[in-house]
N, C-alpha and C positions, 0 to 999 in steps of 0.2 A: 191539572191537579196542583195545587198549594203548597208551595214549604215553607209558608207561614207556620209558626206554632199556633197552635189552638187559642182563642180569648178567654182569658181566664177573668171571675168575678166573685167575688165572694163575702162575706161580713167578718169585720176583724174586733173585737173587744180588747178597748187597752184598758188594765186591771192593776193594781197594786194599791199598796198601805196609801195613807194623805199623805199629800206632798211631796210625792217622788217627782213630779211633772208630766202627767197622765195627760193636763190640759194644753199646756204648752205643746208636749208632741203631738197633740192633736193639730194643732194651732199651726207648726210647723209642716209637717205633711200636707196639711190642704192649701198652706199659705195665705189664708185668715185667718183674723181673731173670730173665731164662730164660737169660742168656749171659752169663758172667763178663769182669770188665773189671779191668784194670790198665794203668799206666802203660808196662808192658816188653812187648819185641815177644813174639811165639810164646803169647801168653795165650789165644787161641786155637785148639786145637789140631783137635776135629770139625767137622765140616758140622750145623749146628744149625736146625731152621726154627718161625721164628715167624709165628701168624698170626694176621691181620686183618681181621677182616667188617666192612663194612659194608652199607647199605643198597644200595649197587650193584655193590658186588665184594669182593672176598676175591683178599687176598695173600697167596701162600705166601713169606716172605721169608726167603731161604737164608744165614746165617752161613758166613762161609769163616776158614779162616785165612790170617794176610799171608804171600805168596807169599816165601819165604825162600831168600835167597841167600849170607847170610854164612857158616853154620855146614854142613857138609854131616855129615849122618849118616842112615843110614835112615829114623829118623823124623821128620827134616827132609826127604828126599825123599816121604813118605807124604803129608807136610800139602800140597805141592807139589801132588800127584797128587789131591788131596782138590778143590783150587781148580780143577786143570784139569777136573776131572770133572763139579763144581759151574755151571760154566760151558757143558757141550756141550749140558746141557740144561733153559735155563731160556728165557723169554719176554722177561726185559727184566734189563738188569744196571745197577745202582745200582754206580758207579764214586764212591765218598769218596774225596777229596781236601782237605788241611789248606788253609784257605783263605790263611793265613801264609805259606805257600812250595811253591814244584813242585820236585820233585827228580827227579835220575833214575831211582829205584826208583818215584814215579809213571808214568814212560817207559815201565820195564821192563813193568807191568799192563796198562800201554793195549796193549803188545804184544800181550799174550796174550788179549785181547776178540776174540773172534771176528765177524767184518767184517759179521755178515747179524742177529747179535741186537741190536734199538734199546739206546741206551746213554744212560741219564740221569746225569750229573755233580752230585753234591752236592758245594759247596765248604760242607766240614764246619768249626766253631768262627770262623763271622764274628764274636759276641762278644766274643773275643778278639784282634781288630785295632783298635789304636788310634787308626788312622790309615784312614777308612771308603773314603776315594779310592784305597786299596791296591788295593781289591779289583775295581776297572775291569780292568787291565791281568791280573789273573792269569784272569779272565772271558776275554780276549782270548787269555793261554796255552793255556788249557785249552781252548777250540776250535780251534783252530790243530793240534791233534796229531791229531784224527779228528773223523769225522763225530756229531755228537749230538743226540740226540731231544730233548734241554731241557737248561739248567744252573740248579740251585737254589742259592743261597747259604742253609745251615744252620746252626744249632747244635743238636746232638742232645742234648747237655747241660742247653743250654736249654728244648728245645721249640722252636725258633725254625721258622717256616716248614716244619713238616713236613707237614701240610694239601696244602700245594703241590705239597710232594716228592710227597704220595701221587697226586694229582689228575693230575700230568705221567704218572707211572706208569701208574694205571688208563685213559688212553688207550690204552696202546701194550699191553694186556692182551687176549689173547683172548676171544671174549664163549663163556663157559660158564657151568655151572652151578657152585655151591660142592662145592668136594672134602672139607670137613671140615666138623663140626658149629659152629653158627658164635660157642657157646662156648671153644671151643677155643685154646689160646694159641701148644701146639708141640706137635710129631711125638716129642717126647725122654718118659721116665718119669720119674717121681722119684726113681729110684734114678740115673740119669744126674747131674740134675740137684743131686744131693747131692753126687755125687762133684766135679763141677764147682765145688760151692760150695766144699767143703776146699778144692780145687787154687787157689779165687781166692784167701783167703787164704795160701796159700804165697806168692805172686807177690807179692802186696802187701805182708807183712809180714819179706820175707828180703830180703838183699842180691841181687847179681846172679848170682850161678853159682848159686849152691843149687836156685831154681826151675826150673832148664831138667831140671835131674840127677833133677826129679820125676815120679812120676803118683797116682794115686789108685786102689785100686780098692774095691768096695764088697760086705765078706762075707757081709754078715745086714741083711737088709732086712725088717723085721715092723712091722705095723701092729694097734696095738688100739682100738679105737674111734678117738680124736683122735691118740691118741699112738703117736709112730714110736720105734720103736728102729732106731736104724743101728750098724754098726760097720764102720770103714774101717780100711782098713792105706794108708799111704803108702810107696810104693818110693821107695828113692834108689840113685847108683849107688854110691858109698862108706861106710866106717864114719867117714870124719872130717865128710860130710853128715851123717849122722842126727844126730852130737854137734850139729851147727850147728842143725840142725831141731830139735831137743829141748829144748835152750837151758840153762842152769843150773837144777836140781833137775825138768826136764821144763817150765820156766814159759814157754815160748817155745810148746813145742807145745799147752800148756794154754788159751793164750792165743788161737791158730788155731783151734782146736775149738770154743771160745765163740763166738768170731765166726761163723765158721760155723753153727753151732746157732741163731745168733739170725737168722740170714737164711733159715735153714731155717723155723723158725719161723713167720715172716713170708711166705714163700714158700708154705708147703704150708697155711698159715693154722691151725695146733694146738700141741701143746708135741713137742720134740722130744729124746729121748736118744740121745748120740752120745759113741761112745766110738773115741779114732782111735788106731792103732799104727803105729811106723814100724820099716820092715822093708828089709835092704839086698839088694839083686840086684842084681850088677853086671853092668853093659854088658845093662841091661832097652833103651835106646833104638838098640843098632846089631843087636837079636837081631829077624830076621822074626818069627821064630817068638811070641816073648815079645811083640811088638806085634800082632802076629795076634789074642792071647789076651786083651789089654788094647785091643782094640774098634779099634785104629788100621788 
């Protein structure tokens, strides 16, 4: 007979406001970039799952996008629909929280956790508190709103205490077997994840309107031995976007597609050619139909 402990497996949803770093601790937990990160909200826009073996469990850990209230448009309402859905059926929900301030768009998530799945609280980017005795009293907020199976102080950034984060989780995880080979990093293809790669450098290298008016999709996806050929086209919703995406003699968008190709690169571990076109479709984010087509 075994005195192993049982193999525990289960689906984890990481949930909270934009930009608490939902993606990055994705990013850090699996130990790839599988989920693009920037500094603006809506940067993520799929349910993305990465995952985790170890010797006594395997996390399926679910990317959501931040639950959006400012902007309403169909595909504002999708991402909405994405998190509620992400939520009805997971085993334990990893609630980020910026450990520098509670707002009430944190209020607004702890809303929408549904009351019967355990809820572990990472107060995400301790690092960046100056002042370490802050962090007593917002420990003391964030229990105070609902009931919770643990609260970790992290930084996803860092690495800080994620050991922990994982260790409080793997309790409150069903004992099963593993659902996925336990090389495995995520559920997405490469062809997902390319397109994801352009779209992070949009986000990061435009001002503020231009990246919400984007998507990505991906034409030609071919592999010969190491090497990928990709070709993307970028939708926007205007012709005075693309001039902005393109940038003077194309150097703006030349500039996105490098960056991109070299995280490709690095990512799919070979050399990669990419060539990306920007093409305008207007009103692509308020058309069902056109989000249907483009995987939302």
């Amino acid at each position: 007979m075994s005195d192993m402990p049982p193999f525990r497996c289960g689906f984890v949803a990481i949930v909270g406001r934009p930009s608490v770093g939902k993606s990055t601790l994705l990013n850090a937990l699996v130990g790839a970039r599988i989920s693009i990160t920037s500094r603006k909200p809506q940067t993520t826009r799929h349910r993305i799952a990465g995952i985790v073996t170890t010797e006594a469990a395997q996390f399926v850990f679910v990317d959501t996008p931040g639950f959006q209230t400012r902007h309403k448009s169909a595909l504002n309402d999708r991402l909405n629909r994405t998190v509620r859905e992400s939520l009805a059926d997971v085993d334990v929900i990893v609630w980020v929280l910026d450990a520098a301030r509670f707002t009430p768009a944190d209020l607004a998530v702890a809303a929408l956790l549904p009351p019967r799945t355990p809820v572990v609280a990472a107060l995400n980017k301790v690092d960046a508190l100056a002042d370490k005795r802050a962090l007593l009293p917002r420990l003391q907020e964030v229990a105070a709103v609902r009931e919770l199976a643990a609260i970790v102080p992290i930084s996803a950034e860092r690495g800080l205490q994620l050991d922990d984060l994982k260790r409080e989780i793997a309790k409150l995880l069903p004992e099963s077997p593993p659902l996925y080979p336990a090389d495995e990093l995520t559920d997405r293809d490469e062809r997902f994840l390319a397109a994801e790669l352009v779209r992070e450098k949009i986000f990061r290298l435009l001002g503020d309107e231009v990246p919400y008016a984007t998507t990505v999709t991906i034409d030609r996806f071919e592999q010969e031995g190491k090497l990928r050929r990709i070709h993307a086209t970028v939708l926007v919703d205007k012709t005075s976007q693309r001039a902005i995406l393109l940038g003077e003699k194309g150097a703006r968008m030349k500039s996105i597609a490098t960056q991109a190709r070299q995280d490709m690169e690095r990512l799919f571990d070979g050399p990669v050619f990419l060539e990306v076109w920007v093409r305008v479709k207007r009103g692509w984010a308020d058309s069902d139909a056109s989000l249907a087509r483009l995987g939302y």
